[in-house]
C-alpha positions as CSV (number, residue, x, y, z in Angstrom):
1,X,-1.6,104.8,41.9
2,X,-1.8,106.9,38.8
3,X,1.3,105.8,37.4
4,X,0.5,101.9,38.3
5,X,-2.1,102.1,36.4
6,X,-0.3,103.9,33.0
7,X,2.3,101.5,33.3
8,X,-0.1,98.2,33.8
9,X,-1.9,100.1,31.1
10,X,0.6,99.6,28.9
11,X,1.8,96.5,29.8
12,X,-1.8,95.2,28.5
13,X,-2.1,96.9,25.2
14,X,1.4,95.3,24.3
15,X,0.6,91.9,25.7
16,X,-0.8,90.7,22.5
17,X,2.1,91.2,20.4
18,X,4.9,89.1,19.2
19,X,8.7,90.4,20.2
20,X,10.2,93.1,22.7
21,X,9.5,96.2,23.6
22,X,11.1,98.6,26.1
23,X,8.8,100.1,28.9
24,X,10.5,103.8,29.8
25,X,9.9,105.5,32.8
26,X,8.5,109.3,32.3
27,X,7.3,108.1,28.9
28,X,3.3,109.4,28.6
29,X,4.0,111.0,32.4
30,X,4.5,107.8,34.0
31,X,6.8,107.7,37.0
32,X,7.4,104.1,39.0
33,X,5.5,103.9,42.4
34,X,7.6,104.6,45.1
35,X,4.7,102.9,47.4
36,X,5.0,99.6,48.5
37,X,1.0,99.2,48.8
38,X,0.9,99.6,44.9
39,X,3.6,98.7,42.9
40,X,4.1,99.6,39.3
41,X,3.1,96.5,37.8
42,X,4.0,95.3,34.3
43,X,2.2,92.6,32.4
44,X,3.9,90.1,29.5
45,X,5.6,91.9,27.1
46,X,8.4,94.4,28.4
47,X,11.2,92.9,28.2
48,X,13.4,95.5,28.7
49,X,12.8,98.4,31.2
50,X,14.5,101.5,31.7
51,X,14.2,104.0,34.7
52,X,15.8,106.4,36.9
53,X,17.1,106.9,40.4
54,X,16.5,110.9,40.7
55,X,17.9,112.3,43.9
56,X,17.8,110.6,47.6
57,X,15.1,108.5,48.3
58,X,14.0,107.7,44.9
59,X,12.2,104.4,45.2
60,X,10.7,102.2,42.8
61,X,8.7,99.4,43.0
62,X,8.1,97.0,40.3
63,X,5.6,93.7,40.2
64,X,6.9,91.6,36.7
65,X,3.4,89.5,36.5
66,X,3.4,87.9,33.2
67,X,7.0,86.1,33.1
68,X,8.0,82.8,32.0
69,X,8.2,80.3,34.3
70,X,11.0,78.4,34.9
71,X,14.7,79.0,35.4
72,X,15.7,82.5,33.7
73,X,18.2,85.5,34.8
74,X,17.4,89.2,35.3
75,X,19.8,91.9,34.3
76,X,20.5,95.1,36.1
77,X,22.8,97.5,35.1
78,X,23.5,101.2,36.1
79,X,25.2,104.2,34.9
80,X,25.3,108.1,35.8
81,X,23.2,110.4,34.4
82,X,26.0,112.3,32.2
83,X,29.6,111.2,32.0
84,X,31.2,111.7,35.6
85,X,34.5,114.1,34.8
86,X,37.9,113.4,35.8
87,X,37.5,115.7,38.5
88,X,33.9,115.7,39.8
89,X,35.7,113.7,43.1
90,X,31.9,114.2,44.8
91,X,30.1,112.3,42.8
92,X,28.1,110.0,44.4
93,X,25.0,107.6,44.0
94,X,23.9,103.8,44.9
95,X,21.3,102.5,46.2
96,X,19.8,98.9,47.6
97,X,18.3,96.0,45.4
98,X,16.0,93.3,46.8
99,X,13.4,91.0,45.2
100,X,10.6,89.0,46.5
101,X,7.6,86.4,44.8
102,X,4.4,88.2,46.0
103,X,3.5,91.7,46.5
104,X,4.9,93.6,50.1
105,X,2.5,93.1,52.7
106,X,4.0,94.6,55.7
107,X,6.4,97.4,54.7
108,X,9.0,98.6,51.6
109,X,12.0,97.4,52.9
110,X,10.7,93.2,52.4
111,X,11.7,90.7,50.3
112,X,16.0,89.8,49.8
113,X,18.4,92.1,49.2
114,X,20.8,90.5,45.8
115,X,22.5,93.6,45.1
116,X,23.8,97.0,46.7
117,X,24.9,100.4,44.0
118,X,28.0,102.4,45.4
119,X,29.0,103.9,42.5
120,X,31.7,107.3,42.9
121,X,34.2,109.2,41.5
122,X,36.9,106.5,42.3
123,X,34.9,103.3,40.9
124,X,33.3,105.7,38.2
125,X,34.4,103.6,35.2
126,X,33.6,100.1,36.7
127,X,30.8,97.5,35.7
128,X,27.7,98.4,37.7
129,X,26.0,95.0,36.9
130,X,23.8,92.9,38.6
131,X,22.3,89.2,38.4
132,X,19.4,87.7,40.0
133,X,19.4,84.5,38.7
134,X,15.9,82.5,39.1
135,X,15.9,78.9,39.8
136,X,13.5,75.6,37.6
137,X,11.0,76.7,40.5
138,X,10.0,79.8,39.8
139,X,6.8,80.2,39.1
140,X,6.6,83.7,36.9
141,X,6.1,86.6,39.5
142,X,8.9,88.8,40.8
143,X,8.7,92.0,42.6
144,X,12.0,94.0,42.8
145,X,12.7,97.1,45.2
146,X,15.0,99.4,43.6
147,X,15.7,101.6,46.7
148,X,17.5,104.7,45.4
149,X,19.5,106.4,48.9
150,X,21.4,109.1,47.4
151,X,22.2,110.8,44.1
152,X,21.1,109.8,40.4
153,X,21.3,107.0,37.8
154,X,20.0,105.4,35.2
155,X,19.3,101.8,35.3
156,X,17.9,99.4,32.8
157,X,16.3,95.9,33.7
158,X,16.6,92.9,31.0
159,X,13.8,90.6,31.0
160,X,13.9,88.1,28.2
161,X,11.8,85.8,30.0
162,X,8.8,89.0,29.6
163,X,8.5,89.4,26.3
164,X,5.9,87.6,24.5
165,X,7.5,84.4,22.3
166,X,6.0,83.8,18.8
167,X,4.8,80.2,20.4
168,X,2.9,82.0,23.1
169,X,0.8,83.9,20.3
170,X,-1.9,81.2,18.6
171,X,-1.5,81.8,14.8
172,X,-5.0,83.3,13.2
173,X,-7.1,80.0,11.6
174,X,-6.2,79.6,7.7
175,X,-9.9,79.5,5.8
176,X,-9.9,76.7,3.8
177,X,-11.2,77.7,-0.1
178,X,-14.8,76.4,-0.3
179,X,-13.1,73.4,-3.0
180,X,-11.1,72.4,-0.1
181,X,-14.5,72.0,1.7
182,X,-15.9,69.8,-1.0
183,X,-12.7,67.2,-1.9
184,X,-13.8,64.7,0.8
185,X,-17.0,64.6,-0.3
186,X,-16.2,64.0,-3.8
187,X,-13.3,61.5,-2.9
188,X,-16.5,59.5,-0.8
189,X,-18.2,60.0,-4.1
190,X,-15.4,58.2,-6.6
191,X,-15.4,55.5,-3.8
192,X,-18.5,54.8,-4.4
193,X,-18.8,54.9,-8.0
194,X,-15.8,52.6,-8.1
195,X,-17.0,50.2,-6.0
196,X,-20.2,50.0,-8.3
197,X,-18.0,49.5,-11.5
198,X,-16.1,46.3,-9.4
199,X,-19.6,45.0,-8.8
């Protein structure tokens, strides 16, 4: 609950800005809910976010509450921890990916899976990347279960359609100098005064 709250936390206080920012997990002691009654949810504003599988069963659970509507793609992509050596032949580490449009309500392992992490020694060097591509419908909630089952990696999220656009941010009212104020007035004024001369 702790560590929904940070990162929710977070999300808010860089909701109001214009541009990107990367939300880290461990940064400030935050680590992604592993509970599926409380997800780790992240506000507008993110639009990158970068975590970790550590060890077996390493679950995290995300709730992306603030994204653009529309169609828009997701990016996930994995690598090990530290460079896997030529002959480190048991390395080993994956892990399942699903994704759903409102929060779990009956257990962790809900929503669709769109992606499944092998990666080992053998495959070590290939392109752990993986799409979810969202559709004109979507309406601008996604949860996604990152369900780490054995070993550790790194993972980073893209979401452009999270950060906050410079037309989403109302610009600040320009005060208009107190002569600005006053020139329709004094154009009623000439007006006037012309209109007498014509007479």
């Amino acid at each position: 609950m702790r560590a929904s709250c940070l990162a929710f936390a977070f999300a808010l206080l860089t909701a109001g800005t214009v541009g990107a920012s990367t939300l880290t997990e461990g940064a400030g002691s935050a680590e992604f809910s592993g509970d599926w009654k409380s997800p780790t949810l992240v506000g507008a504003g993110p639009d990158r976010i970068a975590g970790r599988w550590s060890g077996g069963n390493d679950h995290d659970l995300l709730g992306f509450t603030g994204l653009r509507k529309g169609a828009q793609t997701v990016t996930l992509r994995f690598s090990p921890l530290a460079p896997i050596g030529a002959t480190d032949w048991s390395f080993s580490a994956g892990g399942s990916l699903r994704y759903q449009f409102e929060a779990p309500r009956y257990g962790a392992w809900e929503g669709r899976e769109f992606g499944s992490v092998n990666m080992q020694h053998w495959n070590r060097n290939g392109d752990f990347t993986y799409l979810l591509q969202l559709g004109e419908d979507f309406m601008g909630v996604l949860y996604l279960g990152l369900y780490g089952t054995h070993g550790s990696l790194n993972y980073d999220i893209g979401l452009p359609g999270n950060a906050v656009a410079d037309q989403d941010v109302q610009p600040a009212p320009v005060p208009l100098p107190m002569g600005g104020a006053l020139l329709p007035a004094g154009l009623a004024a000439l007006a006037l005064l012309r209109r007498r001369r014509s007479r």
